[in-house]
N, CA, C and O atoms as a DFTB+ gen file, in Angstrom:
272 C
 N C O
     1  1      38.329    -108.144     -52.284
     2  2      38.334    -106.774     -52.752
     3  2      37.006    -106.083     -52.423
     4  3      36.987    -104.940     -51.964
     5  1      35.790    -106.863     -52.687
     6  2      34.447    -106.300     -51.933
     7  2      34.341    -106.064     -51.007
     8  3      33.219    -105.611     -50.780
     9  1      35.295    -106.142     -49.753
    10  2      34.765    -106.445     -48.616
    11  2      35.414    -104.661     -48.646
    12  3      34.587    -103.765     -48.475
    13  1      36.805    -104.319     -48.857
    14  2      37.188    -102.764     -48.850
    15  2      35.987    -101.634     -49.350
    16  3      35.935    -100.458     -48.990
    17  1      35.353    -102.102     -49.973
    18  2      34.041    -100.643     -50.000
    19  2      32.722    -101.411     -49.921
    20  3      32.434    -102.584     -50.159
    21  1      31.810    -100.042     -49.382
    22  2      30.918    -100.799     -49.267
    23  2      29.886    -100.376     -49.952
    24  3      30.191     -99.264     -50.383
    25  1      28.597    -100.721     -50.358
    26  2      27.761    -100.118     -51.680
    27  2      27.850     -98.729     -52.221
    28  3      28.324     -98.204     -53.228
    29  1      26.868     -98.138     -50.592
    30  2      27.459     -96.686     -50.660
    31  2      28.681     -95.851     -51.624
    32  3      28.624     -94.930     -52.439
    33  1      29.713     -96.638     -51.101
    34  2      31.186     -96.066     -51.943
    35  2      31.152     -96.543     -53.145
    36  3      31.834     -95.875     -53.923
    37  1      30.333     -97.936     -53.868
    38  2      30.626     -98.126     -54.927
    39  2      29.773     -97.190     -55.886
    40  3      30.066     -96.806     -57.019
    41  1      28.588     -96.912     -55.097
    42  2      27.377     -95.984     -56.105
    43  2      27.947     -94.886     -56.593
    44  3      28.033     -94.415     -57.727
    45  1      28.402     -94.488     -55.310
    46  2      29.295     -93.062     -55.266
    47  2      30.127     -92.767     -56.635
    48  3      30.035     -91.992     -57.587
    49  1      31.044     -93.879     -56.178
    50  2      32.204     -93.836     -57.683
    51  2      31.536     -94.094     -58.862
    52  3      32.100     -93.687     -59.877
    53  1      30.228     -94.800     -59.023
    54  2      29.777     -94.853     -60.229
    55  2      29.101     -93.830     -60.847
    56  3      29.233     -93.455     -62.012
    57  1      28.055     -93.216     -59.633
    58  2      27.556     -91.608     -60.267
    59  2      28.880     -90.682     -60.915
    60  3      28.843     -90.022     -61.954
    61  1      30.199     -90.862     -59.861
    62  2      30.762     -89.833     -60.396
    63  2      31.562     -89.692     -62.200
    64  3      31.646     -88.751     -62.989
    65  1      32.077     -91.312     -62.252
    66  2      32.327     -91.364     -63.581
    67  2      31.032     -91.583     -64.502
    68  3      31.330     -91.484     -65.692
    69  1      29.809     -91.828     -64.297
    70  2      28.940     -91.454     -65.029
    71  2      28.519     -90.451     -65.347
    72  3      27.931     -90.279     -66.415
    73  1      28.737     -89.518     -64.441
    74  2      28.687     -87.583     -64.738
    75  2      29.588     -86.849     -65.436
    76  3      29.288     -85.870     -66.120
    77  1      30.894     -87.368     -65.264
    78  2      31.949     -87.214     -66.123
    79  2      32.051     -87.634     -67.164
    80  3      32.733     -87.025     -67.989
    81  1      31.254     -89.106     -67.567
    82  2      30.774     -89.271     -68.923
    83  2      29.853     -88.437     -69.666
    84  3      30.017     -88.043     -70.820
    85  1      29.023     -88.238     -69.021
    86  2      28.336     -86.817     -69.380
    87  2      28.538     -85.637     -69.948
    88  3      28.354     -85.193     -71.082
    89  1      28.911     -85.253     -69.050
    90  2      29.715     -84.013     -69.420
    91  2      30.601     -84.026     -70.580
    92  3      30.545     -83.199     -71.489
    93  1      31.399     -84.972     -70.511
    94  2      32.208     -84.722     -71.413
    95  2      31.376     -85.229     -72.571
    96  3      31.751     -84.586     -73.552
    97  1      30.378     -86.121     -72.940
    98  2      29.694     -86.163     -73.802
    99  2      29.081     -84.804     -74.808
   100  3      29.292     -84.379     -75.944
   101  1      28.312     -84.485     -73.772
   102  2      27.491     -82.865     -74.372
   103  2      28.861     -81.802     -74.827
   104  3      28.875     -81.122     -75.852
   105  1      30.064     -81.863     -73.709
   106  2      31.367     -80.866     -74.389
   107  2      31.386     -81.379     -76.150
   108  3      31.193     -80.536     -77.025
   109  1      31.560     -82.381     -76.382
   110  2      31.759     -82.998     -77.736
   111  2      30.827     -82.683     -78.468
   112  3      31.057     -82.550     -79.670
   113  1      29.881     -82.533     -78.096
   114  2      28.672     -82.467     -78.769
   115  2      28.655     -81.022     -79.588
   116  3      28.734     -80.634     -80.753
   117  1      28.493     -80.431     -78.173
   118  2      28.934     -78.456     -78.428
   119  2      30.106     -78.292     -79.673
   120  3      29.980     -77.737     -80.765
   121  1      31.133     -78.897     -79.163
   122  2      32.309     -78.770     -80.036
   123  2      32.026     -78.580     -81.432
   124  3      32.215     -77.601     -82.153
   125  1      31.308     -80.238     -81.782
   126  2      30.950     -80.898     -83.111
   127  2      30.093     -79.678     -83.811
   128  3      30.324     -78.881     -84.720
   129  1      29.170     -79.893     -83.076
   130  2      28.092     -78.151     -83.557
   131  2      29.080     -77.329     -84.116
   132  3      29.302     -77.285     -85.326
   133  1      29.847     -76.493     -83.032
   134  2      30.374     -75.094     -83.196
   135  2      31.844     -75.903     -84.289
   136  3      32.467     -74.960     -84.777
   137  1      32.251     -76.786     -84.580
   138  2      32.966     -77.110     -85.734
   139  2      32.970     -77.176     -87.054
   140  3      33.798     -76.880     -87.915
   141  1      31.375     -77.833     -87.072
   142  2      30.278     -77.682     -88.162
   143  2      29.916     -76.261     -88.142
   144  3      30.407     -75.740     -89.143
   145  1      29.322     -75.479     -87.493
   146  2      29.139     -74.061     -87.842
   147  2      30.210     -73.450     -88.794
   148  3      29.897     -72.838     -89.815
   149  1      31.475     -73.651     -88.399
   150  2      32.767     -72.979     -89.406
   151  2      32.662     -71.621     -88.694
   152  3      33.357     -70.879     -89.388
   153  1      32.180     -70.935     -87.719
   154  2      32.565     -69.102     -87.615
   155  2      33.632     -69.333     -86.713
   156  3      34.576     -68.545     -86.763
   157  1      33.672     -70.558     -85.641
   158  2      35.129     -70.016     -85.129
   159  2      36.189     -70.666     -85.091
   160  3      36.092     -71.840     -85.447
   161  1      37.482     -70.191     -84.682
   162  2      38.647     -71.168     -84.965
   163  2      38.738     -72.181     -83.722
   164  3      38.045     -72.040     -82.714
   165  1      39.492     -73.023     -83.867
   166  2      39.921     -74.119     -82.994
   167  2      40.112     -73.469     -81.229
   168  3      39.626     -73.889     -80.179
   169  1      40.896     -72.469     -81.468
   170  2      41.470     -71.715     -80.186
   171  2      39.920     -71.380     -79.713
   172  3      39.254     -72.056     -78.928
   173  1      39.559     -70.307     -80.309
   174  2      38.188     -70.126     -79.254
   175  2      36.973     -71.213     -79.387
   176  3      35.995     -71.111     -78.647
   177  1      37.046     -71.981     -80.101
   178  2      36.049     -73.270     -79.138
   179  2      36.494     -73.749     -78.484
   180  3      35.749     -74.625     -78.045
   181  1      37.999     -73.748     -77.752
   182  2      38.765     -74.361     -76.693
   183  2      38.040     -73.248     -75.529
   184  3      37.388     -73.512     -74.518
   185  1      38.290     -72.411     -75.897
   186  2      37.790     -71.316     -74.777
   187  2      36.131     -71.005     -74.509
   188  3      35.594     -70.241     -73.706
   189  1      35.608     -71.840     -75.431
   190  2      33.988     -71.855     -74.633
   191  2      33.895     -73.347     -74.284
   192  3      32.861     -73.576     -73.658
   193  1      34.703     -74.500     -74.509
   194  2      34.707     -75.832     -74.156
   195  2      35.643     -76.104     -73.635
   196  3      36.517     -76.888     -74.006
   197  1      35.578     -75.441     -72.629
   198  2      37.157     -76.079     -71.800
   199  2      37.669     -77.521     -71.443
   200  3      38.798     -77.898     -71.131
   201  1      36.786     -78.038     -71.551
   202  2      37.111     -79.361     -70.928
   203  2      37.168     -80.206     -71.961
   204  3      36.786     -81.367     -71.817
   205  1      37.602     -79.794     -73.031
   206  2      38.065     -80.497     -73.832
   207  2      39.442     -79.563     -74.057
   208  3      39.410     -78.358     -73.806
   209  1      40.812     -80.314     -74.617
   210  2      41.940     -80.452     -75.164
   211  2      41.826     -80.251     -76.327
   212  3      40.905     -80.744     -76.977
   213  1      42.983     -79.276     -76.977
   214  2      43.072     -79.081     -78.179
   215  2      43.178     -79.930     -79.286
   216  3      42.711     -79.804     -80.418
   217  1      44.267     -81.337     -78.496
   218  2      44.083     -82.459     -78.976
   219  2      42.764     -83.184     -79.235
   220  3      42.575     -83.433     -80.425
   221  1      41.847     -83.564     -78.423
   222  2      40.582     -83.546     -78.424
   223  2      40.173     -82.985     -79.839
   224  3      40.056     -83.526     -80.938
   225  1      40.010     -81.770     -79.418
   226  2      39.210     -80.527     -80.706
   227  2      39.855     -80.991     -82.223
   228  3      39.054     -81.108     -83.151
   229  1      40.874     -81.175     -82.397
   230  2      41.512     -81.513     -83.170
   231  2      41.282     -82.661     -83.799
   232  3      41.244     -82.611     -85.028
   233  1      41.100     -83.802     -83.209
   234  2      40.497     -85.193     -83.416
   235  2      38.863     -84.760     -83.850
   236  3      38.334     -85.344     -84.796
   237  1      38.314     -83.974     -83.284
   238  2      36.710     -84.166     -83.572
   239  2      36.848     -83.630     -85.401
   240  3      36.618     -84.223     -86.455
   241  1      37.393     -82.070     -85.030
   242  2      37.659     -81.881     -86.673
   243  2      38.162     -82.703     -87.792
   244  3      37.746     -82.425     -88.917
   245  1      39.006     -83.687     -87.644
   246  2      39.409     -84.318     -88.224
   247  2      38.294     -85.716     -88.810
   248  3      38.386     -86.256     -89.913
   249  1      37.532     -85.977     -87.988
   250  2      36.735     -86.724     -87.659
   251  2      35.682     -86.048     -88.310
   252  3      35.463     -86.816     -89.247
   253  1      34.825     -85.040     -88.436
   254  2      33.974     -84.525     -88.753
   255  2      34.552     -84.012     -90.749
   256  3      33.859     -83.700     -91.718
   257  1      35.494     -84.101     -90.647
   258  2      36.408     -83.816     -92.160
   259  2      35.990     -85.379     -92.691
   260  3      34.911     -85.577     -93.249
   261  1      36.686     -86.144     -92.520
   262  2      35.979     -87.347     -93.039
   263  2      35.062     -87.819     -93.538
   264  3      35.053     -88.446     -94.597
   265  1      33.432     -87.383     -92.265
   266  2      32.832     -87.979     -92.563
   267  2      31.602     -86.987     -94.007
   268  3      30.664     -87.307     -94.737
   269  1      32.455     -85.669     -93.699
   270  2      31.794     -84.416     -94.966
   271  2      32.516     -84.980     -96.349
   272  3      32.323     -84.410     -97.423
């Protein structure tokens, strides 16, 4: 299976899901904030955090309900 890519390609694929871990890290993050704030509803923190799912958003609130 090593022999099909070669470092190059493996770095590659690793920066990229490590950036995508990223990202979607800090999205959560934002979320959690602007969830904890309480001024806006679910719908428009979807619309300044796009890359998160309502499902997503939904889980963090729920999650953040708990631990208040």
């Amino acid at each position: 299976m090593m022999t099909l890519f070669d470092d190059d390609e493996i770095l590659e694929a690793y920066m990229e899901t490590y950036t995508k871990d990223i990202k979607n890290s800090e999205a959560r993050e934002t979320a959690k904030r602007m969830i904890k704030d309480g001024e806006l509803s679910l719908d428009k923190i979807a619309q300044c955090v796009p890359s998160l799912s309502m499902d997503e958003l939904r889980a963090l609130e729920a999650e953040m309900m708990h631990m208040a």
